[in-house]
C-alpha positions as MATLAB code, in Angstrom:
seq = 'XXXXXXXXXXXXXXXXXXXXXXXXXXXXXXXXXXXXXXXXXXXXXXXXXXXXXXXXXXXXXXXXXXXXXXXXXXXXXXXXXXXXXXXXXXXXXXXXXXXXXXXXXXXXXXXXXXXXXXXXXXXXXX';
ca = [
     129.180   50.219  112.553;
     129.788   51.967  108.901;
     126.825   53.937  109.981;
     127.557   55.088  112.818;
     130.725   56.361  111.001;
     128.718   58.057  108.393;
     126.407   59.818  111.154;
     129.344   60.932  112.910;
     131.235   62.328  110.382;
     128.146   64.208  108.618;
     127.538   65.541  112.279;
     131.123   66.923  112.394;
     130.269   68.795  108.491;
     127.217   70.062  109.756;
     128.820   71.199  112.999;
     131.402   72.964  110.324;
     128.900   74.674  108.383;
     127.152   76.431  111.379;
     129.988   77.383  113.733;
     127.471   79.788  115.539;
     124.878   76.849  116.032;
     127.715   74.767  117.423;
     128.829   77.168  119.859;
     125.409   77.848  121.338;
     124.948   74.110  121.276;
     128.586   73.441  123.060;
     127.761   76.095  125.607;
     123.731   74.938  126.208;
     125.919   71.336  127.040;
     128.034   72.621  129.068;
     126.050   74.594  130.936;
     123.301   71.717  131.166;
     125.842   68.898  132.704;
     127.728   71.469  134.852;
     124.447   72.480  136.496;
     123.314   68.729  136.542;
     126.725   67.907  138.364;
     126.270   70.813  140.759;
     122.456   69.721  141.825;
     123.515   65.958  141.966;
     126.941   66.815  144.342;
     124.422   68.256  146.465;
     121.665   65.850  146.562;
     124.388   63.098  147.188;
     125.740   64.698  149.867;
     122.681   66.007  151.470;
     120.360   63.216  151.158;
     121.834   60.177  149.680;
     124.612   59.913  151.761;
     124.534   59.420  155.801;
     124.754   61.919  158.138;
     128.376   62.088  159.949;
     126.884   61.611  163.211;
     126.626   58.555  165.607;
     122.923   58.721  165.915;
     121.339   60.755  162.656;
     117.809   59.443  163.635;
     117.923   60.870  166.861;
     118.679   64.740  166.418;
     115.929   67.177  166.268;
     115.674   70.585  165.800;
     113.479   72.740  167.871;
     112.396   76.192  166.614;
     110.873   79.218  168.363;
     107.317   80.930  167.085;
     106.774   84.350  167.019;
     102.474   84.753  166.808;
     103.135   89.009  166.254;
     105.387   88.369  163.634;
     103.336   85.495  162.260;
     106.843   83.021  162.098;
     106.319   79.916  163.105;
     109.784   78.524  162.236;
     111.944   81.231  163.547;
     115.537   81.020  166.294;
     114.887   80.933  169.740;
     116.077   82.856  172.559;
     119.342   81.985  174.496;
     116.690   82.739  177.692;
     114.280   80.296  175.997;
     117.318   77.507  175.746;
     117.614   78.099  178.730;
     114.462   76.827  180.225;
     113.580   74.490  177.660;
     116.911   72.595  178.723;
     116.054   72.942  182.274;
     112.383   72.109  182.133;
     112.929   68.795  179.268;
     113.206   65.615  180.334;
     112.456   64.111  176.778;
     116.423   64.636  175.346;
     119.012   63.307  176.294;
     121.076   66.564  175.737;
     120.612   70.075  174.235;
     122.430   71.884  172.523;
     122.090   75.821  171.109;
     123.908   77.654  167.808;
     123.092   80.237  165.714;
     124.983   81.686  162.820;
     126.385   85.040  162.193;
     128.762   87.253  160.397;
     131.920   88.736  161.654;
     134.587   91.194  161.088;
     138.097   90.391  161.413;
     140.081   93.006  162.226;
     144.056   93.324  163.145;
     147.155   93.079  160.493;
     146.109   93.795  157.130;
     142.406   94.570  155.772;
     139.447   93.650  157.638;
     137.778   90.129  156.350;
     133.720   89.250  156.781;
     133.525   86.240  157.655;
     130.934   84.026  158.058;
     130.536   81.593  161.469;
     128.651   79.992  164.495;
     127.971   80.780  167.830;
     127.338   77.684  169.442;
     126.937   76.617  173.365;
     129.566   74.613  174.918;
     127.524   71.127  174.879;
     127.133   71.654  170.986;
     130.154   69.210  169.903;
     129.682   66.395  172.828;
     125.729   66.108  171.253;
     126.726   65.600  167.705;
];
């Protein structure tokens, strides 16, 4: 235990010596376990944690292609929704959303904002 005390404190004179050193040091920390905390919040909440839906295991995603434009993972037409809800027999449900930006406009300065235009059926799926 003494030399732990010993470490410590010659730590602290060192730190004292180089006040430059320590502040690059103190900063490289800081910036090293706030990034670390970010990444983690977002792994936890993304993939550790459950989905906050009844069924997780049974949503998909389906995704339009686009051969000219060479995008095979691109949004889909409301027209294409259309059929591929009328024509599937394989869901129990379908649901459409895409998000956008808006301009909100009245009292005051306009705000960008930044939202979803979903189909009516959206919220009774999830």
């Amino acid at each position: 235990m003494e030399t732990l005390w010993q470490d410590l404190r010659y730590g602290l004179r060192m730190m004292a010596k180089n006040p430059g050193f320590t502040i690059v040091a103190v900063l490289a920390l800081t910036l090293g376990i706030g990034a670390n905390t970010a990444i983690f919040s977002v792994i936890d909440a993304v993939i550790l944690r459950p989905l906050p839906f009844a069924s997780p295991d049974r949503l998909v995603t389906l995704w339009g292609t686009n051969v000219q434009r060479g995008s095979s993972r691109g949004s889909a037409s409301y027209p294409d929704f259309i059929d591929w809800r009328s024509q599937s027999h394989a869901f129990e449900g379908m649901a459409a959303w895409h998000d956008s930006d808006f301009t909100l406009t009245g009292s005051g300065d306009p705000a960008h904002l930044y939202g979803v235009v979903a189909s009516p059926s959206l919220f009774h799926l999830l």
